[in-house]
C-alpha positions in Angstrom: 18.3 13.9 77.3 15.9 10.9 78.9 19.3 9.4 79.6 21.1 12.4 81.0 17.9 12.7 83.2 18.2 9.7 84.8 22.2 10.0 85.5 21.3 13.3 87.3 18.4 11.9 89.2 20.7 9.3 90.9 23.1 11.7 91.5 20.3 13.9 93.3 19.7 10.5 95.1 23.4 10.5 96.4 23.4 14.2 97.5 20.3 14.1 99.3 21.8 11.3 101.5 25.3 12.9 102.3 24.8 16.8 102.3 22.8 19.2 103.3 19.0 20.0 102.3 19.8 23.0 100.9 21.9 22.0 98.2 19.5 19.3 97.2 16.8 21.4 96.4 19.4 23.4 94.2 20.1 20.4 92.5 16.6 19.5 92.4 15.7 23.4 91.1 18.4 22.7 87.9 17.3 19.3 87.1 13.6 21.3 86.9 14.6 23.7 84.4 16.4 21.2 82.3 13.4 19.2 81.9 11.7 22.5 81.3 13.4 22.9 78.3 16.0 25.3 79.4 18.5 23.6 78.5 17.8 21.3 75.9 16.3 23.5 73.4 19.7 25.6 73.1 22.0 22.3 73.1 19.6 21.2 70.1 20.1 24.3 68.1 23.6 24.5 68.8 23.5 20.7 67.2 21.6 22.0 64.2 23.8 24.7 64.1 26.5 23.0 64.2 26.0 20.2 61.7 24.6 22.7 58.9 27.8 24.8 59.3 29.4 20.9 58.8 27.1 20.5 56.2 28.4 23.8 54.5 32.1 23.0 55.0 31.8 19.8 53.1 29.7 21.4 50.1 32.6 23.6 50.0 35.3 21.2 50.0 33.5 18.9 47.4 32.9 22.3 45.1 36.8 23.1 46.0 38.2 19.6 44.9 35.9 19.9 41.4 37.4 22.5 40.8 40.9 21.6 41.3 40.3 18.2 39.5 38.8 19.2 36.2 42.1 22.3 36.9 40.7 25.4 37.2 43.2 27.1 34.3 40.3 24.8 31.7 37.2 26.2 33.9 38.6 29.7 33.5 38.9 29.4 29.8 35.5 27.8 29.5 34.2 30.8 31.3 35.9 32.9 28.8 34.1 31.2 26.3 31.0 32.4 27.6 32.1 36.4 27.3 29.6 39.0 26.8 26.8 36.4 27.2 27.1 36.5 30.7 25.7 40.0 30.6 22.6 38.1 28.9 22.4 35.9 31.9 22.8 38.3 34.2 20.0 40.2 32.3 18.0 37.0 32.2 18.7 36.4 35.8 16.5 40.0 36.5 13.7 39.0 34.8 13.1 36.1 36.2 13.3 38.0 39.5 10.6 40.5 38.1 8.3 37.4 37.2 8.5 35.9 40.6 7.6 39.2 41.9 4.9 38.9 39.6 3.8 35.7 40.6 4.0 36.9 44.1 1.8 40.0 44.1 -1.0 38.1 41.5 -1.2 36.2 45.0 -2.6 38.4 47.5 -6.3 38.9 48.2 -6.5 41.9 49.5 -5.4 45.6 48.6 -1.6 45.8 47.8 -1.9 49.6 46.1 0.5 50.5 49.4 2.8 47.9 48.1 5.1 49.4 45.8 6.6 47.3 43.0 10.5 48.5 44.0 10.0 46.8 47.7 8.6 43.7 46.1 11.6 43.3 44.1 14.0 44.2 46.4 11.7 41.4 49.1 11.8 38.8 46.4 15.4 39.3 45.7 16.5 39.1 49.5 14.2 35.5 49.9 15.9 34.4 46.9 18.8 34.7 47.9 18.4 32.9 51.0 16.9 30.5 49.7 19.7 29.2 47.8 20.6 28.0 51.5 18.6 24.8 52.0 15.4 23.9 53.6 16.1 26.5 56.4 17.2 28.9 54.4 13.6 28.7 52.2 12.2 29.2 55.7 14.2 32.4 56.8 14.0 34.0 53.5 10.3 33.9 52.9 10.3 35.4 56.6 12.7 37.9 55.6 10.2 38.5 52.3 6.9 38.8 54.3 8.8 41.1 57.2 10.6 43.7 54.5 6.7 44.2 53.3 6.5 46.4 56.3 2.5 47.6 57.2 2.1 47.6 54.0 0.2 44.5 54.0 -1.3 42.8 56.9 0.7 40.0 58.1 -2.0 37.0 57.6 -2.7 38.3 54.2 1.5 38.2 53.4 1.8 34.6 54.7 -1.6 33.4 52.6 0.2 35.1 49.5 3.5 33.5 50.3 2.1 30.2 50.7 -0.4 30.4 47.7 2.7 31.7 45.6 5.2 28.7 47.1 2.7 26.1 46.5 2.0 26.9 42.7 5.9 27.7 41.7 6.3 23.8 43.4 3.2 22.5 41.3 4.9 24.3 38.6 8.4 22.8 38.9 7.0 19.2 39.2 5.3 19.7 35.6 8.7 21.0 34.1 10.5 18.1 35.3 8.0 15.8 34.9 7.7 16.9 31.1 12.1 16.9 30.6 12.0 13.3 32.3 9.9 12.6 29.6 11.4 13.9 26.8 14.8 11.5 28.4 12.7 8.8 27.8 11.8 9.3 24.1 14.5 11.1 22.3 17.5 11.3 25.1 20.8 9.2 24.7 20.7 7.1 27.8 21.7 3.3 29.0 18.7 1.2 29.6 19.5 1.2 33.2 18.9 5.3 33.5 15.7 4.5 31.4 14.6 2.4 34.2 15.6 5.1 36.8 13.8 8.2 35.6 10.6 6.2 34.2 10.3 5.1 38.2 11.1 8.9 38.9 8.4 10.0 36.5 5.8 7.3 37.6 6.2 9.2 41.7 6.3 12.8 40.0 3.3 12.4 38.0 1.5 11.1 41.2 2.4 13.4 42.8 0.9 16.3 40.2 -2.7 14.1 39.7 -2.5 14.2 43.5 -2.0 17.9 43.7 -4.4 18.5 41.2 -7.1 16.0 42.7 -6.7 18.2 46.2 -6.8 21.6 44.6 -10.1 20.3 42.5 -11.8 18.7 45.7 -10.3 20.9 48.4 -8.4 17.9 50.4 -6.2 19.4 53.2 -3.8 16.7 52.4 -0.6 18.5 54.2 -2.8 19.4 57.0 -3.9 15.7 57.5 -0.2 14.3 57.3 1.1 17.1 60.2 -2.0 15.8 62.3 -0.1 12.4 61.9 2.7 13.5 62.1 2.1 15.4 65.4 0.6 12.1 67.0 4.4 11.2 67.7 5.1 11.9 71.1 8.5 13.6 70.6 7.0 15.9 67.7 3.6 16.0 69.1 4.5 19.8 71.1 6.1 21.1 68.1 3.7 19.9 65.6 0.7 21.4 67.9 2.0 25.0 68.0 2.0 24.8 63.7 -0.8 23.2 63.2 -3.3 26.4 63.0 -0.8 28.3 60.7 -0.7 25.3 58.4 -4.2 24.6 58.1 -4.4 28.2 57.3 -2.0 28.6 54.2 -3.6 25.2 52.9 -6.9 26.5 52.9 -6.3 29.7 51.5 -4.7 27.8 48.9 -7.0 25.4 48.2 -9.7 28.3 48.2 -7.7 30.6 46.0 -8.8 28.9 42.1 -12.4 29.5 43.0 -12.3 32.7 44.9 -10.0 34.2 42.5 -9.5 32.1 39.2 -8.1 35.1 37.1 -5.0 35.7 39.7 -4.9 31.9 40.4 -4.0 31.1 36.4 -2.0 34.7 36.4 0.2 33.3 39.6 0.5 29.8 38.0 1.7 31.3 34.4 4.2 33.9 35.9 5.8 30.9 37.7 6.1 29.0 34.5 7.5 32.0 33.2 10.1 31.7 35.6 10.7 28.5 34.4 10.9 28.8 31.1 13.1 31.7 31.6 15.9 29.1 33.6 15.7 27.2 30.3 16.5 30.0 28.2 19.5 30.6 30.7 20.8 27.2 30.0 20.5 27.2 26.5 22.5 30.4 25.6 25.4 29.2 28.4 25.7 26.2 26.2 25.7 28.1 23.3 28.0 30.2 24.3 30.8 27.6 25.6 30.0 25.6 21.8 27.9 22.7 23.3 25.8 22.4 20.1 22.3 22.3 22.7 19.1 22.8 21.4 16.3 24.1 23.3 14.5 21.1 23.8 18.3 19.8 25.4 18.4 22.7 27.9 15.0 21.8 28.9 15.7 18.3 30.2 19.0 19.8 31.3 16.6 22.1 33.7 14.5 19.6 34.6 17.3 17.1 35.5 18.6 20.3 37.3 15.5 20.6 39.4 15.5 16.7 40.4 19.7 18.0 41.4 18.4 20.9 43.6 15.6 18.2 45.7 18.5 15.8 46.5 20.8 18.8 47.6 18.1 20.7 49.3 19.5 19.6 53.0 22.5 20.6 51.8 23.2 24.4 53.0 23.6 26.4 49.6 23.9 22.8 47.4 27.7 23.5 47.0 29.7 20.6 45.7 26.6 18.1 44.9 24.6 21.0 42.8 28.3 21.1 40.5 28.4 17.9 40.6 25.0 17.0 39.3 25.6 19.2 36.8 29.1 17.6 35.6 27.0 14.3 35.7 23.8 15.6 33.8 26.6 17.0 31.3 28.0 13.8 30.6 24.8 11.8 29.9 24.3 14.4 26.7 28.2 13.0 26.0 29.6 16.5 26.3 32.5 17.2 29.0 32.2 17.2 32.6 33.7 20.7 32.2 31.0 22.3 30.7 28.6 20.9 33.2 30.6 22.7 36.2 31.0 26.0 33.9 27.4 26.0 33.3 26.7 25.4 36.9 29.4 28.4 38.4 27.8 30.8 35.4 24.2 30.1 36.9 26.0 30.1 40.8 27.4 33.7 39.9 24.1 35.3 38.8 22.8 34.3 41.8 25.0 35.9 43.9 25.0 38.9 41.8 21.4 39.6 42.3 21.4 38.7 45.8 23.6 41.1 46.0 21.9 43.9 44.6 19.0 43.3 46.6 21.0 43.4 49.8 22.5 46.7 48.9 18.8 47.9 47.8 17.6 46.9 50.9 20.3 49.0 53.1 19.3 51.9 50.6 15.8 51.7 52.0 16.3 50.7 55.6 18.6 54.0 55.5 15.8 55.9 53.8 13.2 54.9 56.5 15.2 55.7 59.3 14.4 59.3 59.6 11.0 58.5 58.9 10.9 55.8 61.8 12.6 58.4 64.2 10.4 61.4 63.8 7.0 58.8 64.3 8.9 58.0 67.5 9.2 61.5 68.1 6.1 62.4 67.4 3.1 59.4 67.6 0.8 61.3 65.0 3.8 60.7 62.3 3.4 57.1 60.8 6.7 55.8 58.6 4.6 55.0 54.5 5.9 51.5 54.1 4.4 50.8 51.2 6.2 54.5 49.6 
């Protein structure tokens, strides 16, 4: 834009010397609002736009020529294979929903009796859902799960909860893959050059836990502290600025929580482990069910190589193509097929969608319930819509 600037500055030059005042100063008025930012913000989203919808396309095509390569007439018998124990999964699937929802409510500090278990499912199951869609989609989701909550909770209290509730399932996720790395390392069958590669992956993870721990012990505001250098940028410096007060926030009320409520802190912590442990018992009984031969100790370090999967392909809208793929790789480090890999990953892929589904159609239920309600308090001001009902 600096460059685009200047060409239109010497252009303004030009027409100031050959024509008439008048049309200068309309030039002058458009280069104004350009530098503004009237102009350049919406040419930078349509570039974001753009290149995730690129990003998407690609993730499709790689997931498309998996398929087609392994031929899906062998996928669609392996999913055979699986039968009836996709009903398992898909049973699975819900309660790990339910203890996420848990997890999320054991968050909040202040009075959620409005809050009625039903709408907590149905928000958790709408951010999940769009949460399968990258970085951004993390971000729009848990907007979407604070903004279904209704009055039912005040909003600073919703976006404490959501960040005390992100920031242990994260804690959480490091220790699970931090302990299947492990386990690699001691009993899995791997080259000495993969040995090499995940004890230099386990060395950052666990620094990253003592870390964690060490600022939730001592209250250090370390995510604060890096977006205060971050900000000192010039070109992030605006956008930084406006975030910084709502950052500081959800990291101190974090940071806070263990002392000021230790029995919901450890309840928040264990519900997300639950979640966990729940994703393991997923894999295991897919692999069972297609004849792998997997113990559960194997579809533990199958999850936790999983997770590692998901943080590469988190810039990658949905992970389609590279979240397969991982799989098919992770598959054939335990010397099974590649096949198996991508029919564990489309088995896990499907219950997704299935209960992002549901809560989608839950939540037209009850934005179809609420509108009469919302209509008659617009009718009448002394009628309030119950939320939390």
């Amino acid at each position: 834009m600096g460059a685009g600037n200047s060409v239109i500055e010497c252009a303004l030059i030009g027409i100031q010397q050959t024509h008439k005042p008048k049309k200068a100063r309309r030039w002058r008025s458009i280069l104004k609002q350009a530098r503004k930012g009237g102009i350049a913000p919406r040419l930078q989203s349509l570039i974001q736009h753009a290149v995730r919808f690129f990003a998407a396309l690609l993730g499709f095509a790689l997931l498309s020529y998996l398929v087609f390569r392994t031929g899906p007439g062998i996928v669609w018998k392996q999913l055979q294979a699986v039968g009836w124990g996709f009903a398992l999964v898909i049973l699975l699937g819900g309660l790990s929903q339910l203890a996420k929802t848990c997890a999320w409510r054991q968050a909040f500090t202040c009075d959620i009796s409005g809050l009625s278990w039903s709408r907590s499912f149905v928000a958790q199951l709408i951010s999940d859902g769009m949460g399968q869609f990258g970085v951004a989609g993390k971000v729009v989701g848990e907007g979407a799960r604070i903004s279904l909550l209704g009055r039912a909770v005040p909003l600073p209290n919703a976006l404490s909860a959501g960040a005390i509730d992100g920031g242990l399932h994260t804690f959480s996720a490091l220790l699970v893959t931090v302990l299947g790395i492990s386990a690699i390392l001691m009993i899995g069958p791997v080259s000495a050059r993969w040995r090499v590669y995940a004890a230099l992956l386990i060395i950052v993870l666990v620094s990253v836990v003592i870390l964690a721990a060490a600022a939730l012990r001592n209250r250090w505001q370390l995510v604060g502290n890096a977006t205060r250098a971050i900000g000192r940028l010039p070109r992030l410096h605006a956008w930084v600025s406006d975030k910084q007060p709502i950052v500081d926030s959800a990291e101190d009320n974090l940071l806070s929580f263990r002392d000021e409520a230790p029995a919901a802190f450890w309840a928040t912590l264990t519900f997300n482990l639950l979640w966990h442990m729940l994703a393991v018992l997923e894999v295991y009984i897919i692999l069972r069910f297609m004849g792998a031969g997997f113990t559960v100790g194997g579809a533990f370090i199958v999850e936790s190589l999983t997770k590692v999967i998901n943080l590469v392909g988190a810039l990658n809208p949905g992970n389609f193509g590279t979240y397969e793929g991982g799989s098919m790789l992770i598959a054939k480090m335990f010397g099974v097929t590649s096949t198996t890999g991508l029919t564990l990953a489309l088995c896990r892929r499907v219950r997704t969608v299935f209960w992002a589904a549901v809560g989608a159609m839950c939540m037209i239920v009850m934005k179809k319930a609420e509108a009469p309600r919302a209509i008659a308090a617009t009718l009448d001001p002394a009628v309030e819509p119950s939320h939390g009902k």
